[in-house]
C-alpha positions as CSV (number, residue, x, y, z in Angstrom):
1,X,99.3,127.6,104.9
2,X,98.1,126.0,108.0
3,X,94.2,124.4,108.1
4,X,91.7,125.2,110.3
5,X,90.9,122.3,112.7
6,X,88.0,121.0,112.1
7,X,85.2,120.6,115.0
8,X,83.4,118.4,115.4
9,X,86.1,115.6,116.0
10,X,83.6,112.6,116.1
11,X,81.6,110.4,113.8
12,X,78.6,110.9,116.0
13,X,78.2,115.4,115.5
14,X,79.0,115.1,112.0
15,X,76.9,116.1,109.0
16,X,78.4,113.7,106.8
17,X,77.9,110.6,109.0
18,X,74.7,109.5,107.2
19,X,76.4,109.5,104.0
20,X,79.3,107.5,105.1
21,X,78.1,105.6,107.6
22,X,80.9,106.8,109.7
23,X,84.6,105.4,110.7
24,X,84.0,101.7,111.4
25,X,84.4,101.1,115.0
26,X,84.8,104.5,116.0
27,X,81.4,106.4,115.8
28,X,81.4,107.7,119.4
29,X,85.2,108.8,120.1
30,X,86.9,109.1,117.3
31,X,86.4,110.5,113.3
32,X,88.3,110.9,110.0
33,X,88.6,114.4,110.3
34,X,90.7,114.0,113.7
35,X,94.1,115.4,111.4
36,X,92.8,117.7,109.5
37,X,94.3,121.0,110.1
38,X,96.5,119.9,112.7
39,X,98.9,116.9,111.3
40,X,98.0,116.7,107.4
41,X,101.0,119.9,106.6
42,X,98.4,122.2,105.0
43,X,97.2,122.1,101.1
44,X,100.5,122.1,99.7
45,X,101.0,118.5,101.0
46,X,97.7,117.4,101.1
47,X,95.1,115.9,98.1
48,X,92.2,114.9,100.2
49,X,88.6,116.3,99.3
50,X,88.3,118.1,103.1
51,X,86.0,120.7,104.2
52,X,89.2,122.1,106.1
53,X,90.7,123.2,102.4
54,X,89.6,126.1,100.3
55,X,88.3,124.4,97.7
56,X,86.1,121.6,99.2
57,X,83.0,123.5,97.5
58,X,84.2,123.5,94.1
59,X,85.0,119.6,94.4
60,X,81.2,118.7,95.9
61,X,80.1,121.7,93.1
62,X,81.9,119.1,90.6
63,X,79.9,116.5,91.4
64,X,76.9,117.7,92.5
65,X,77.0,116.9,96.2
66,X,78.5,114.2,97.6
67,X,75.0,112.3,98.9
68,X,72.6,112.9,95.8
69,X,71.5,109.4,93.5
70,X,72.9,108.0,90.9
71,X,71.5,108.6,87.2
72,X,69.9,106.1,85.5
73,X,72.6,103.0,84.2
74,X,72.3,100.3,81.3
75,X,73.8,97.4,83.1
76,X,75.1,94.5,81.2
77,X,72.4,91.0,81.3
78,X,72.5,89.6,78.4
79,X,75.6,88.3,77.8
80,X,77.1,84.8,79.9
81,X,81.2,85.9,80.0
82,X,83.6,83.3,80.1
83,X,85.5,82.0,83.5
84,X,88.7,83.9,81.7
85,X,88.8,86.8,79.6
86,X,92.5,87.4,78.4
87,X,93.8,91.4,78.9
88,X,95.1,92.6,76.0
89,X,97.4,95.3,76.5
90,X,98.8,96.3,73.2
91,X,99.4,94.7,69.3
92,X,103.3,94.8,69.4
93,X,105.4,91.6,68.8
94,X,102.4,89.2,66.7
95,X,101.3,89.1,63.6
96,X,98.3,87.6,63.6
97,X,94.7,88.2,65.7
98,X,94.4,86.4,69.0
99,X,91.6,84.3,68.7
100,X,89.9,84.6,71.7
101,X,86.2,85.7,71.0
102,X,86.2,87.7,74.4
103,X,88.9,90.2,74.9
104,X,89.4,93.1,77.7
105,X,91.1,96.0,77.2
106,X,92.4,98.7,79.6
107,X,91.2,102.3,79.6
108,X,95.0,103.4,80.1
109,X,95.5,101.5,76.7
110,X,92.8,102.1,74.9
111,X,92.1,106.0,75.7
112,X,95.5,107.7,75.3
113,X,96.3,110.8,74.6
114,X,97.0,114.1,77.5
115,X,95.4,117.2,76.4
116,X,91.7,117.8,75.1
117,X,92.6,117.9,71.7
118,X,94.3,114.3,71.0
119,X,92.6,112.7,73.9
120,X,90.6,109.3,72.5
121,X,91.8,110.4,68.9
122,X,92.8,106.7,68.1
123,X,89.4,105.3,68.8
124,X,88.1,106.0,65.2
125,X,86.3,102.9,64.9
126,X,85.7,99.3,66.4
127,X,87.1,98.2,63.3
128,X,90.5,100.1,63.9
129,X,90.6,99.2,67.7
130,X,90.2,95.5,66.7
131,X,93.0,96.1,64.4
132,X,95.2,97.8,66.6
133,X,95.1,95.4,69.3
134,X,95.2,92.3,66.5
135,X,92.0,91.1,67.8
136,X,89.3,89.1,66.0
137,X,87.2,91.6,64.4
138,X,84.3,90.1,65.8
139,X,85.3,89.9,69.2
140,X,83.9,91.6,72.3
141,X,85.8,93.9,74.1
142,X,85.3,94.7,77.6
143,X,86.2,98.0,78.9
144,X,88.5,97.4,82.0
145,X,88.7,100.6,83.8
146,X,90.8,99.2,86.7
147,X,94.3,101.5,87.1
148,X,96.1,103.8,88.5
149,X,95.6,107.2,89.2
150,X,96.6,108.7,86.1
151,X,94.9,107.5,83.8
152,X,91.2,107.6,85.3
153,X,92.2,110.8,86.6
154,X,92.7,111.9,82.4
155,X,89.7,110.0,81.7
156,X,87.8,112.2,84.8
157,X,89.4,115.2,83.4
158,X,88.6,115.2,79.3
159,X,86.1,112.9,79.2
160,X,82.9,115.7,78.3
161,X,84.9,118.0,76.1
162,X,86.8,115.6,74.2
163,X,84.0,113.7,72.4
164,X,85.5,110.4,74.0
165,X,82.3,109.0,75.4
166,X,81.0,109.4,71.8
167,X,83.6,107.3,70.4
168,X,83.5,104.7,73.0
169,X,79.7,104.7,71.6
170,X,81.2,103.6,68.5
171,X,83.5,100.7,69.4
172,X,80.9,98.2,69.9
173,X,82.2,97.4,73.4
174,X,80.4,94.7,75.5
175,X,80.2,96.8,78.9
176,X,83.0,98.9,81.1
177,X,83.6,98.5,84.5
178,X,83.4,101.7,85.7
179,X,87.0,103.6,86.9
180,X,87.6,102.0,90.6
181,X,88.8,106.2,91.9
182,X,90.3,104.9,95.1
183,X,89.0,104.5,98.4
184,X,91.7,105.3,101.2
185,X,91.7,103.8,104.9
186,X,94.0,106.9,105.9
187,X,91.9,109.7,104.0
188,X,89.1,111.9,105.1
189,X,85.3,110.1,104.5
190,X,84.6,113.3,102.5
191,X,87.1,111.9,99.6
192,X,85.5,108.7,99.4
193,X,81.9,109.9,99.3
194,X,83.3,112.4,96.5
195,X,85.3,109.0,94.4
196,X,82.0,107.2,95.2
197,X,80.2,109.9,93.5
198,X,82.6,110.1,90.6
199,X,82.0,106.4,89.7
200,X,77.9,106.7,90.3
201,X,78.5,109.8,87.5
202,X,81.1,107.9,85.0
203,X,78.5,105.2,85.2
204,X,75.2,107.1,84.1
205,X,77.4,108.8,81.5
206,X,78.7,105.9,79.9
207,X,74.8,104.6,79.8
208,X,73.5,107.4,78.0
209,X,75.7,106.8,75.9
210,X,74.4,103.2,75.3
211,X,77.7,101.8,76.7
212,X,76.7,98.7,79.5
213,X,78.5,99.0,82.7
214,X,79.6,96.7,85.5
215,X,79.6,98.9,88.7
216,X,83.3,98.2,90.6
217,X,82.6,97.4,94.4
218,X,85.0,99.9,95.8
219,X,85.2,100.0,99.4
220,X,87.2,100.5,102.7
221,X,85.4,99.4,105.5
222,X,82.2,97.2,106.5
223,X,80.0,100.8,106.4
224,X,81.0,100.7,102.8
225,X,78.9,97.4,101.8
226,X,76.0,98.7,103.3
227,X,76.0,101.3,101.1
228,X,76.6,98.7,98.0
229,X,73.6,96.6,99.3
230,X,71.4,99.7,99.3
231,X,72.5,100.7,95.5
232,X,72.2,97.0,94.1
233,X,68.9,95.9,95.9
234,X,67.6,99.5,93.9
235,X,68.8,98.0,91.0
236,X,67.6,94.6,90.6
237,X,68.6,94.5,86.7
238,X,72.1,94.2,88.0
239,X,74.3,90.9,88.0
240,X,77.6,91.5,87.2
241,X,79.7,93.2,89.7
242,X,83.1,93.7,89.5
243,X,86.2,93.9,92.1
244,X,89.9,94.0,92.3
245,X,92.1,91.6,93.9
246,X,95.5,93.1,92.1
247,X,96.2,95.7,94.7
248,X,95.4,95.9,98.4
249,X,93.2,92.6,98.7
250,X,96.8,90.6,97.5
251,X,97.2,90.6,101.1
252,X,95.2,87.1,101.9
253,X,93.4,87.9,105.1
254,X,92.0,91.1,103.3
255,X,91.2,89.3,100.2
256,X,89.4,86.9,102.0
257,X,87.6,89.1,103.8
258,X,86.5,90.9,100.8
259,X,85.2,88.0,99.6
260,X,83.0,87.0,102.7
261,X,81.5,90.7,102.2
262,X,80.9,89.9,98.7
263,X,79.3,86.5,99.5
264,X,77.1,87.9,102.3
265,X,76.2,90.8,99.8
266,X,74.9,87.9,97.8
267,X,73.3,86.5,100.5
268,X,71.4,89.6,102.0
269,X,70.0,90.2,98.3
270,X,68.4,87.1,97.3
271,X,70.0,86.7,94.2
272,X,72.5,85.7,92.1
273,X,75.9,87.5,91.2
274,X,78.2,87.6,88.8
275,X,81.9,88.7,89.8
276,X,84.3,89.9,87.6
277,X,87.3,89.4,89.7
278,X,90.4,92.0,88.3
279,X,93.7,90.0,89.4
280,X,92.6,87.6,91.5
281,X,93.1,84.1,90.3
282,X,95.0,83.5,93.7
283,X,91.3,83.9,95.3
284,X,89.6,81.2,92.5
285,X,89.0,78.3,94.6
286,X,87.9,80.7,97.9
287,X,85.3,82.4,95.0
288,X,84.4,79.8,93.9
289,X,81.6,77.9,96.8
290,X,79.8,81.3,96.9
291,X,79.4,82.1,93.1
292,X,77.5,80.1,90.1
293,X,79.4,82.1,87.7
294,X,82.7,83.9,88.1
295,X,84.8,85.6,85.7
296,X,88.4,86.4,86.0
297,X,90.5,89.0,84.1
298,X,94.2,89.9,84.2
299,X,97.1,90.7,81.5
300,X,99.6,87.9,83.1
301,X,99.8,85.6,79.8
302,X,100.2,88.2,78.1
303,X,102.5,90.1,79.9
304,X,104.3,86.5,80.4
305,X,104.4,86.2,77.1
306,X,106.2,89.7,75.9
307,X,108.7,88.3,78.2
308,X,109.5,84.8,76.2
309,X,107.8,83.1,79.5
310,X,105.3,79.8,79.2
311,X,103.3,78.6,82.2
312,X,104.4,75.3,83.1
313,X,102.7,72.6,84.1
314,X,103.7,73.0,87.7
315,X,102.3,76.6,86.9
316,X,105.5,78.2,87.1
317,X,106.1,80.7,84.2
318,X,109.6,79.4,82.2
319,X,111.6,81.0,79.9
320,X,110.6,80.3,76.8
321,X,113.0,80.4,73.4
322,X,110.6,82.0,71.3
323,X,112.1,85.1,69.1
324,X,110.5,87.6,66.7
325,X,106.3,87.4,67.1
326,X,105.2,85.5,70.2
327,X,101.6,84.7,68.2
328,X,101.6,80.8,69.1
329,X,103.3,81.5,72.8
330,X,100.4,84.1,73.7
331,X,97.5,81.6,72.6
332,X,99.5,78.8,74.8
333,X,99.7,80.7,77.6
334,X,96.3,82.3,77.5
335,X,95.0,78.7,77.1
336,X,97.3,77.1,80.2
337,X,96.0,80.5,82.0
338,X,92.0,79.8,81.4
339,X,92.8,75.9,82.1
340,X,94.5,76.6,85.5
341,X,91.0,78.9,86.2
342,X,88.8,76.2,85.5
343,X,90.6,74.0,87.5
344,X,90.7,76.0,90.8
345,X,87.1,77.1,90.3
346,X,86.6,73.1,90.4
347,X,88.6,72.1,93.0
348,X,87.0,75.2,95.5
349,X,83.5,73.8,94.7
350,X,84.4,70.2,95.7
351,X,84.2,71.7,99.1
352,X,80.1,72.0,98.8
353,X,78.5,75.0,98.4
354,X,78.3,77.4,102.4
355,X,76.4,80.5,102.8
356,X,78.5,83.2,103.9
């Protein structure tokens, strides 16, 4: 089935430009619908949300329009987190509880399950996640809803008829970051404003449920911050924001130019913010002249650790000789991990604090 081509071709005739803010750079000549219909191969091959396909309504029907508010959120305030929180990403090969009092977990890990009926069925209680994961049972547990597609596309999917934001009610969790649905230089505007909407509605859901969130700062182009500033300065309440450095940004020069957004977000606000940084230790000491606080999350000790690997003090990761449980290996590495943090958060504020 060949698409209609879609008219008008530019940022500057189209309805959806004050939404967006438009294709940076390319407001007068150019737009993101300028393949649609013509070089995109029809539905069959294509997954964007697009007014060209059949059923762009019942995707803007989903979420009630693709420019309306947010609902109301419970963001997290209260609570100072640590420079490192340790990913967690299942109990296998220990015996004993980590000891760390701050733990995250992943959404792919913790909400299993792939039909309505057994989706979230092993969240019976904080007690049995704690358990499960052989964490302390009086840790805190941070939702980490950064992942791949499947797995926040599941959560999208089940989450209203499957009970599961009632159970995540029940697990005492600090706060969730809310699902990071992807933002695609190559893909029509019309999917991002529809992702963008998906987070804004994952977040008021998970507050009405009493779960605190920590909005992800998805975004694709310099239009996209704008839209950021406008959402936090509505919400003064907020200080911790998070952002993922595991993916795209591991490329430097668009890691660091994330975090000179994120700085002059700062900046243009008046106040302070607290990142929580998904996978990007690499970026610690660039963070760090911008940011009182910063918090950094990944699964790398762990994951080293499943592997019979210790960080070094060179901070290479070495094979280790450990066989059976890998309790004591884990705690090392988490501490070498949180150390190494710590140290490059120091080292980049030796440089003197610069506005961005």
């Amino acid at each position: 089935m060949k698409l209609p081509v879609l008219s008008p071709p530019t940022c500057t005739a189209c309805g959806f430009r004050n939404a967006c803010g438009g294709i940076h750079g390319q407001q007068v000549f150019g737009g993101c619908f300028h393949s649609c219909g013509t070089g995109c191969g029809g539905s069959a091959r294509c997954d964007w949300v697009c007014p060209a396909k059949d059923d762009f309504v019942d995707h803007v029907r989903e979420v009630g329009g693709l420019d309306t508010a947010a609902g109301p959120i419970l963001p997290l305030t209260s609570t100072e987190l640590p420079s490192y929180i340790p990913l967690v990403r299942h109990g296998s090969s220990r015996s004993s509880r980590l000891s760390a009092n701050v733990v995250g977990l992943t959404i792919g890990d913790l909400v299993r399950g792939a039909e309505q009926d057994d989706y979230g069925a092993s969240l019976a209680s904080a007690l049995d996640v704690r358990d499960k994961f052989k964490i302390r049972s009086d840790a805190r547990v941070l939702l980490v809803c950064v992942a791949d597609d499947r797995p926040l596309e599941r959560y999208w999917a089940l989450r209203t008829n499957s009970g599961v934001l009632e159970k995540l009610a029940g697990l005492d969790l600090l706060a969730a970051t809310i699902p990071n649905f992807s933002v695609f230089d190559d893909a029509p505007r019309t999917h991002t404003l529809w992702n963008w909407r998906r987070m804004a509605i994952v977040a008021s859901e998970l507050s009405s449920v009493g779960v605190a969130v920590i909005p992800h700062l998805n975004s694709g182009q310099v239009e996209d911050w704008e839209r950021w500033y406008d959402f936090l300065r509505d919400n003064p309440a907020i200080t911790y924001v998070a952002k993922e450095f595991q993916t795209g940004l591991r490329v430097r020069a668009r890691g660091l130019a994330a975090i000179h957004s994120l700085a002059t977000l700062q900046q243009r606000l008046g106040r302070r913010l607290h990142p929580l940084v998904v996978g990007g230790v690499a970026y610690a000491a660039d963070l760090a002249p911008h940011f009182d606080r910063i918090t950094f999350a990944d699964s790398q000790p762990f994951m080293k650790a499943m592997y019979r690997r210790r960080r070094s003090r060179t901070g290479t990761w070495e094979l280790h000789p450990a066989r059976g449980v890998v309790d004591d290996l884990l705690e090392e590495n988490i501490a070498a991990h949180a150390a190494h943090v710590r140290a490059e958060l120091a080292r980049g504020r030796s440089r003197g604090r610069f506005a961005a």
